[in-house]
mmJSON file of the N, C-alpha and C atoms, coordinates in Angstrom:
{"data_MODEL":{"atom_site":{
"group_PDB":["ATOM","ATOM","ATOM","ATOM","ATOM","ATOM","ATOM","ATOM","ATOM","ATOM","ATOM","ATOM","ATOM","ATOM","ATOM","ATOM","ATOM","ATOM","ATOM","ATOM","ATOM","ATOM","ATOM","ATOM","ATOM","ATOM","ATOM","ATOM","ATOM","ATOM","ATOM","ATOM","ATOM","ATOM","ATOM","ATOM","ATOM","ATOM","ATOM","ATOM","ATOM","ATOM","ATOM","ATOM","ATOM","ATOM","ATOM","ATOM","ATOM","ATOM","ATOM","ATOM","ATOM","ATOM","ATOM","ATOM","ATOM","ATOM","ATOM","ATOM","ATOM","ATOM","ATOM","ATOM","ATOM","ATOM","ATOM","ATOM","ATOM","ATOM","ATOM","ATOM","ATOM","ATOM","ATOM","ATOM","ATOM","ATOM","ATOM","ATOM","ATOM","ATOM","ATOM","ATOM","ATOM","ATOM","ATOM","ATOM","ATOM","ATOM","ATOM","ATOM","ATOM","ATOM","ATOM","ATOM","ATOM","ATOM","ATOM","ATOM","ATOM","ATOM","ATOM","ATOM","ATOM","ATOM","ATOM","ATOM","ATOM","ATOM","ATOM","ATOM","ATOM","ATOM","ATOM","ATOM","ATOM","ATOM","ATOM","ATOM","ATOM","ATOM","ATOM","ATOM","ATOM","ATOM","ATOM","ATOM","ATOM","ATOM","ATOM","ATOM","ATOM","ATOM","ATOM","ATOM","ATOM","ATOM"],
"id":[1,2,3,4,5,6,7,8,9,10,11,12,13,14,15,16,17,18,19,20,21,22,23,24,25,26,27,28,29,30,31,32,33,34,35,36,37,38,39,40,41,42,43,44,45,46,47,48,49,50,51,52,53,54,55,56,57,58,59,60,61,62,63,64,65,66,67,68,69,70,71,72,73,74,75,76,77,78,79,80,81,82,83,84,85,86,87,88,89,90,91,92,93,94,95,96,97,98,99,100,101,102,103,104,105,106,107,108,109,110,111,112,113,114,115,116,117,118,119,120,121,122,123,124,125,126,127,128,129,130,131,132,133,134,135,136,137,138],
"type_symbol":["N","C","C","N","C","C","N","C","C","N","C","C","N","C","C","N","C","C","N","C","C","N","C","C","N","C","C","N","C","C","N","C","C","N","C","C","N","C","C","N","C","C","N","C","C","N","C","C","N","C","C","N","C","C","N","C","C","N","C","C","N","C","C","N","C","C","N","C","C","N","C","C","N","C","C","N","C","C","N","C","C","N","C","C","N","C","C","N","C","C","N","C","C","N","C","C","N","C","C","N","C","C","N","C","C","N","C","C","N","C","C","N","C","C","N","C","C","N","C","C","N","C","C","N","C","C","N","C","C","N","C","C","N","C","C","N","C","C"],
"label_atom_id":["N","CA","C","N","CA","C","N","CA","C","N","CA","C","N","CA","C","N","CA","C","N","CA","C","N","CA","C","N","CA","C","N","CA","C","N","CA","C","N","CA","C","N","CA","C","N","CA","C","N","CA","C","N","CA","C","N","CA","C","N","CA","C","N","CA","C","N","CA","C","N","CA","C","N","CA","C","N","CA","C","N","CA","C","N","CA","C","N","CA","C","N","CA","C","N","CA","C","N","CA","C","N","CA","C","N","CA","C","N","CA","C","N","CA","C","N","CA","C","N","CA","C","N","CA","C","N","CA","C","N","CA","C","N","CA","C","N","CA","C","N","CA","C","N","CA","C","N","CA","C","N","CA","C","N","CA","C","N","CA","C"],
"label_alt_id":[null,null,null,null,null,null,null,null,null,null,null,null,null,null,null,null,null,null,null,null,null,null,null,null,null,null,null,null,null,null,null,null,null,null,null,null,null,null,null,null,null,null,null,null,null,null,null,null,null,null,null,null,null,null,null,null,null,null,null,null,null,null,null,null,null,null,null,null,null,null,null,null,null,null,null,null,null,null,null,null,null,null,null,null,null,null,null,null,null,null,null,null,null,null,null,null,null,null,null,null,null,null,null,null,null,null,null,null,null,null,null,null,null,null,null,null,null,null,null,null,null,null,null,null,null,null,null,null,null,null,null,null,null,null,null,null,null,null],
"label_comp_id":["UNK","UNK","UNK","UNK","UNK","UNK","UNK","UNK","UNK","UNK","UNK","UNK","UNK","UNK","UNK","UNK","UNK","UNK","UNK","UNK","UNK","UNK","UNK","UNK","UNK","UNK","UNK","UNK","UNK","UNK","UNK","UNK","UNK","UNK","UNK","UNK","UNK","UNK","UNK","UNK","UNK","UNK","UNK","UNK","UNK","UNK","UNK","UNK","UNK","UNK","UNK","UNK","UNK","UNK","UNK","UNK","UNK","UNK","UNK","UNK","UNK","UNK","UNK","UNK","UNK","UNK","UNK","UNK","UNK","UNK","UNK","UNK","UNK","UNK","UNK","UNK","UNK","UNK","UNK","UNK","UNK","UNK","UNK","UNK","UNK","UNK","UNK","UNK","UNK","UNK","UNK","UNK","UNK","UNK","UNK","UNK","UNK","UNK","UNK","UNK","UNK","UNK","UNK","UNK","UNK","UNK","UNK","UNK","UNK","UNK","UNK","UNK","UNK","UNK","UNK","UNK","UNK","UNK","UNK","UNK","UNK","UNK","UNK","UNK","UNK","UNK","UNK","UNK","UNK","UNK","UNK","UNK","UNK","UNK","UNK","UNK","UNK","UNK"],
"label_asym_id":["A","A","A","A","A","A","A","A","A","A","A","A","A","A","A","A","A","A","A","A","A","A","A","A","A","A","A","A","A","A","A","A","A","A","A","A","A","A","A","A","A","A","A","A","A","A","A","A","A","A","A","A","A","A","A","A","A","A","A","A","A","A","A","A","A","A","A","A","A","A","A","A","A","A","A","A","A","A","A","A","A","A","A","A","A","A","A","A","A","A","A","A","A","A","A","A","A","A","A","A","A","A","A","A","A","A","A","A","A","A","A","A","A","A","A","A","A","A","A","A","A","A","A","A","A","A","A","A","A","A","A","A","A","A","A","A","A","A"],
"label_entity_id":["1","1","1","1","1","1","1","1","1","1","1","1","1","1","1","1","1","1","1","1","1","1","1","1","1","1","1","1","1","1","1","1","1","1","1","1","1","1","1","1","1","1","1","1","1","1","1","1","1","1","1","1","1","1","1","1","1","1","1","1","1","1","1","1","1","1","1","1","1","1","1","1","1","1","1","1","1","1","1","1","1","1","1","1","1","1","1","1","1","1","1","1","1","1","1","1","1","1","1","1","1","1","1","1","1","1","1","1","1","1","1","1","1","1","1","1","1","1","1","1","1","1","1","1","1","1","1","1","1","1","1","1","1","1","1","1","1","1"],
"label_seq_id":[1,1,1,2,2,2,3,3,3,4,4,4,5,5,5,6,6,6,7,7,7,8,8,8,9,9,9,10,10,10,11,11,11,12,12,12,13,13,13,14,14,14,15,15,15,16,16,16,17,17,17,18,18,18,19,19,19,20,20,20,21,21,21,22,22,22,23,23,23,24,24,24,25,25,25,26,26,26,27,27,27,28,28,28,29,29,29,30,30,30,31,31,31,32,32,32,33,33,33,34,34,34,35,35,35,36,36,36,37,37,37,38,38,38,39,39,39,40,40,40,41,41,41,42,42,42,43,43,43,44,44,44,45,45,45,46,46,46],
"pdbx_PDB_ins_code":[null,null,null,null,null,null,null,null,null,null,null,null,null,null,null,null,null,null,null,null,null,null,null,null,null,null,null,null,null,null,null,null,null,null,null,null,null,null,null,null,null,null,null,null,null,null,null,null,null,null,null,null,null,null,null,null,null,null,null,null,null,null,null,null,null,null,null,null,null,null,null,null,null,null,null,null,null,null,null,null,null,null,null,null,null,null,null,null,null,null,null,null,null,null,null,null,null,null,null,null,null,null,null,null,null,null,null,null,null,null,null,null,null,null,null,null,null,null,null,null,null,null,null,null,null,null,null,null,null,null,null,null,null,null,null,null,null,null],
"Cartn_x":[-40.106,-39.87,-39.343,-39.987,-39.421,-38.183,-37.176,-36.323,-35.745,-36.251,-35.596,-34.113,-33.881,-32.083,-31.462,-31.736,-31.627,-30.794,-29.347,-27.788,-27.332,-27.334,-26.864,-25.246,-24.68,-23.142,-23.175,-24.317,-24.889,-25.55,-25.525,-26.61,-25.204,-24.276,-23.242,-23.166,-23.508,-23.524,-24.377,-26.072,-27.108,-27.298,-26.476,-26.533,-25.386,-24.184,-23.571,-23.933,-24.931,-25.247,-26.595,-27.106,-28.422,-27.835,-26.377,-25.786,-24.942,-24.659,-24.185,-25.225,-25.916,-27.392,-28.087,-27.436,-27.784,-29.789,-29.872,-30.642,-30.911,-31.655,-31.815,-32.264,-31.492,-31.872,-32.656,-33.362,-34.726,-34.271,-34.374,-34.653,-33.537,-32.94,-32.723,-32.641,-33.732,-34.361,-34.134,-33.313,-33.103,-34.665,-34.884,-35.881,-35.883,-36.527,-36.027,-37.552,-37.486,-38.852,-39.474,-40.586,-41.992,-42.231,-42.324,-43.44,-44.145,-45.449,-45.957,-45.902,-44.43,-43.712,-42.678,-42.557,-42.331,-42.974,-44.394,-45.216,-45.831,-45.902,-46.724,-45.94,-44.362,-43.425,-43.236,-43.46,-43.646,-44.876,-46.017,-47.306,-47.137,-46.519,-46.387,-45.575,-44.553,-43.45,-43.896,-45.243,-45.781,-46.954],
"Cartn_y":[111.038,110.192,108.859,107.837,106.44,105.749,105.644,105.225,103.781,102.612,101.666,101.185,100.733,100.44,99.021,98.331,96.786,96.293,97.319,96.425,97.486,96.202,96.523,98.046,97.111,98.138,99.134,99.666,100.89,101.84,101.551,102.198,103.586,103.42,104.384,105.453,104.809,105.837,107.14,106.175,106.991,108.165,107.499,108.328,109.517,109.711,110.559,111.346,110.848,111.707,112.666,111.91,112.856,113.979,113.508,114.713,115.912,115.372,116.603,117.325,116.943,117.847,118.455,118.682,119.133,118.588,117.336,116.286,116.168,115.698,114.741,113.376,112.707,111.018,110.93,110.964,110.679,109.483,108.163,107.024,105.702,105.216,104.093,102.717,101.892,100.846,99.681,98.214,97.656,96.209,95.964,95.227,94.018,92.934,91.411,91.48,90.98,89.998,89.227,89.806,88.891,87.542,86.499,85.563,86.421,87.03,87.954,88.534,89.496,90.276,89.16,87.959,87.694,86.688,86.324,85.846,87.06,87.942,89.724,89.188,89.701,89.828,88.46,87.305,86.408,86.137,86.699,86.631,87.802,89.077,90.224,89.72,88.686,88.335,87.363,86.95,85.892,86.618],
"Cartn_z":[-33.827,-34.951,-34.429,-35.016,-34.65,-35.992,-35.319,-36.622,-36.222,-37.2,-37.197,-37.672,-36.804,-37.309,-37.535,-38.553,-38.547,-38.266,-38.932,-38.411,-37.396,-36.301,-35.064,-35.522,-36.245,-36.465,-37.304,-37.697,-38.418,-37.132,-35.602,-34.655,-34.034,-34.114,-34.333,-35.29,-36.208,-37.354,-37.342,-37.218,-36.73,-35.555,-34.644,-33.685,-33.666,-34.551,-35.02,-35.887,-36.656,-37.972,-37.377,-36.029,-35.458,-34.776,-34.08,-33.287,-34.018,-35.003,-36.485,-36.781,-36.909,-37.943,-36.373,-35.055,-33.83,-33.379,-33.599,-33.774,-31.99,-31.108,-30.035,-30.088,-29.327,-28.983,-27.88,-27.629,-26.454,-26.214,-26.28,-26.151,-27.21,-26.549,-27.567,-26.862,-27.983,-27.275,-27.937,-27.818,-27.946,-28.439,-30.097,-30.369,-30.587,-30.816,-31.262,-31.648,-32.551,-33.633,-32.935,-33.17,-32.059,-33.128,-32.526,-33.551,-34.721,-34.32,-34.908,-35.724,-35.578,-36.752,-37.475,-37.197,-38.139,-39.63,-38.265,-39.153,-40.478,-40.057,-40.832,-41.609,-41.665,-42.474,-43.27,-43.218,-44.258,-44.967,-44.083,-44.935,-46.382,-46.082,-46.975,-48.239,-48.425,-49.232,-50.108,-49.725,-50.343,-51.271],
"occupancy":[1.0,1.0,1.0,1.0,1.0,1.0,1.0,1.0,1.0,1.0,1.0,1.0,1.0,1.0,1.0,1.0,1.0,1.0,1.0,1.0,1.0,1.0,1.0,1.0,1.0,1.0,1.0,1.0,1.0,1.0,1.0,1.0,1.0,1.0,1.0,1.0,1.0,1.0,1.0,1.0,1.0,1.0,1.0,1.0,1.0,1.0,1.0,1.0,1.0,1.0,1.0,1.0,1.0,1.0,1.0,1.0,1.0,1.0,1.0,1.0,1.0,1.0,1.0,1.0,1.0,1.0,1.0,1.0,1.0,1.0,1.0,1.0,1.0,1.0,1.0,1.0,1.0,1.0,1.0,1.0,1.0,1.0,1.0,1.0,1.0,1.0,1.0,1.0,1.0,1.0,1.0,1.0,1.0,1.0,1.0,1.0,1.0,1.0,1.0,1.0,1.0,1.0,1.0,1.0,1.0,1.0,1.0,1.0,1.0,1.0,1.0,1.0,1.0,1.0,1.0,1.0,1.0,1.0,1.0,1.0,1.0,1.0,1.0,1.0,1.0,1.0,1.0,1.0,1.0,1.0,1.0,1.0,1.0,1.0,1.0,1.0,1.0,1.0],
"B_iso_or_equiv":[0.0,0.0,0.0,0.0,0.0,0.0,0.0,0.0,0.0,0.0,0.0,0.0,0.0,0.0,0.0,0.0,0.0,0.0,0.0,0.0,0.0,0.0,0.0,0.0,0.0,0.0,0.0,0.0,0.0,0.0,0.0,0.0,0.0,0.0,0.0,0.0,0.0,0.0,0.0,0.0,0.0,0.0,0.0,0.0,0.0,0.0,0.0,0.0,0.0,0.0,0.0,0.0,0.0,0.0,0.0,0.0,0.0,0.0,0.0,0.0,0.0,0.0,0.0,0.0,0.0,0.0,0.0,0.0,0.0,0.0,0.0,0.0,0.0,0.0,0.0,0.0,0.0,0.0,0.0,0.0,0.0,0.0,0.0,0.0,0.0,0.0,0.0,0.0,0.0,0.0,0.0,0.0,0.0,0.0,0.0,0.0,0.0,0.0,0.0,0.0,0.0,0.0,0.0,0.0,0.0,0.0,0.0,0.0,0.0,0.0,0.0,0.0,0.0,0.0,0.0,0.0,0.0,0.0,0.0,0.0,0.0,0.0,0.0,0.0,0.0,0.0,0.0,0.0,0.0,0.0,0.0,0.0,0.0,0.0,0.0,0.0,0.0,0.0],
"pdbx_formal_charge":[null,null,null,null,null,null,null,null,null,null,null,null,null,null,null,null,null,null,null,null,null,null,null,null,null,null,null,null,null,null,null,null,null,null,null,null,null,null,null,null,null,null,null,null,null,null,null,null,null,null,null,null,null,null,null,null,null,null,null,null,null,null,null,null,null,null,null,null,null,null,null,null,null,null,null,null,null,null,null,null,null,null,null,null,null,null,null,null,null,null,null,null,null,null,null,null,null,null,null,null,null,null,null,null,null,null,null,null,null,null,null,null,null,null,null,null,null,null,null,null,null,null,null,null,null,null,null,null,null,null,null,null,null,null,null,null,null,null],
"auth_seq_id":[1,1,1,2,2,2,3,3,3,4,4,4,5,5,5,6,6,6,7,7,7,8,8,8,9,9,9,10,10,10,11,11,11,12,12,12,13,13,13,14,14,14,15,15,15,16,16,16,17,17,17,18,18,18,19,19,19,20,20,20,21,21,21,22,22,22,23,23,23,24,24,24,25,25,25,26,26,26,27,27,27,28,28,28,29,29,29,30,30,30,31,31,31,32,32,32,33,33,33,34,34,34,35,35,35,36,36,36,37,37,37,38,38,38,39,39,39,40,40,40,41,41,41,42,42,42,43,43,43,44,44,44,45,45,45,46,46,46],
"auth_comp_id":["UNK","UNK","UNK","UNK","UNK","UNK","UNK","UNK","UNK","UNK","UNK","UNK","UNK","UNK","UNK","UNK","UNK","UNK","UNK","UNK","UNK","UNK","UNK","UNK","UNK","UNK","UNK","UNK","UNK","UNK","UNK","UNK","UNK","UNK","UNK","UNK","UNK","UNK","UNK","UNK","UNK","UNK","UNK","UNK","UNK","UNK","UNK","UNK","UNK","UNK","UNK","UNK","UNK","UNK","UNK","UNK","UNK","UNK","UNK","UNK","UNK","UNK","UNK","UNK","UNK","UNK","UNK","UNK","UNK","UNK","UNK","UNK","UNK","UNK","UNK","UNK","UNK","UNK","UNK","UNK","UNK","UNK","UNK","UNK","UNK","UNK","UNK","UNK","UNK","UNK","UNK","UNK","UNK","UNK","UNK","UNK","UNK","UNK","UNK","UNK","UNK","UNK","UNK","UNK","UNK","UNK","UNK","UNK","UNK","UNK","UNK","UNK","UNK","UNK","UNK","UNK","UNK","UNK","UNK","UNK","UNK","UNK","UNK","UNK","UNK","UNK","UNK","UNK","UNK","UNK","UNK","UNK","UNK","UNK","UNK","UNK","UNK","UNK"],
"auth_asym_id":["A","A","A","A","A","A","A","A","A","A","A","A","A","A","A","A","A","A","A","A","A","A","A","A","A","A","A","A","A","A","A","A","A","A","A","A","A","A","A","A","A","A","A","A","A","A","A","A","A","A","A","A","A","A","A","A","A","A","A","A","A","A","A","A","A","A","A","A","A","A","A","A","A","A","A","A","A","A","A","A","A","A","A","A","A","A","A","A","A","A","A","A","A","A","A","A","A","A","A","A","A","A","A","A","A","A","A","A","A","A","A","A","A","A","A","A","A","A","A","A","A","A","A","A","A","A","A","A","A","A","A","A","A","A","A","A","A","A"],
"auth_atom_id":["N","CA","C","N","CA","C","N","CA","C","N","CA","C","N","CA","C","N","CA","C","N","CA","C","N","CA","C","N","CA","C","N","CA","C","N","CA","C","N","CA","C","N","CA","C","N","CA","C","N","CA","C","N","CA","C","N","CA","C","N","CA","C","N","CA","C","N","CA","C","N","CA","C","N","CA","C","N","CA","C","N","CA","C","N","CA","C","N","CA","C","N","CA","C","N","CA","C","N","CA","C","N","CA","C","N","CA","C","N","CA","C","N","CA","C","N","CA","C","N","CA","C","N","CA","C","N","CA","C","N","CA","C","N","CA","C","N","CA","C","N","CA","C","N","CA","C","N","CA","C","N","CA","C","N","CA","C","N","CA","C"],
"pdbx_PDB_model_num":[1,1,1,1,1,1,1,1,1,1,1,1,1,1,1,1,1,1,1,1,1,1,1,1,1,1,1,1,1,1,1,1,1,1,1,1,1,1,1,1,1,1,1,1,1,1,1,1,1,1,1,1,1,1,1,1,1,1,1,1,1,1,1,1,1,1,1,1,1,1,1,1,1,1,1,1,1,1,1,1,1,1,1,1,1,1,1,1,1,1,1,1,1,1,1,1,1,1,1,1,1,1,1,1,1,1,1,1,1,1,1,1,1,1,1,1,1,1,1,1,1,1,1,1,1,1,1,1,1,1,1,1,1,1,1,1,1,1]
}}}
């Protein structure tokens, strides 16, 4: 499962609430907004 996490100070939370519910973290990968995605994302709002 891929889970996006927008606010940085919510990525604590997530990762406590995966290790309660006896959940695994494979991977956590740090993202920033391509041109791209943010052109998508203003073409969609319009």
């Amino acid at each position: 499962m891929l889970l996006k996490v927008y606010e940085e100070e919510k990525i604590d939370q997530v990762i406590n609430l995966v290790q309660q519910k006896k959940g695994k973290i494979i991977s956590l990968i740090p993202r920033t907004e391509t041109l791209e995605d943010i052109f998508v994302n203003m073409v969609k709002s319009q």
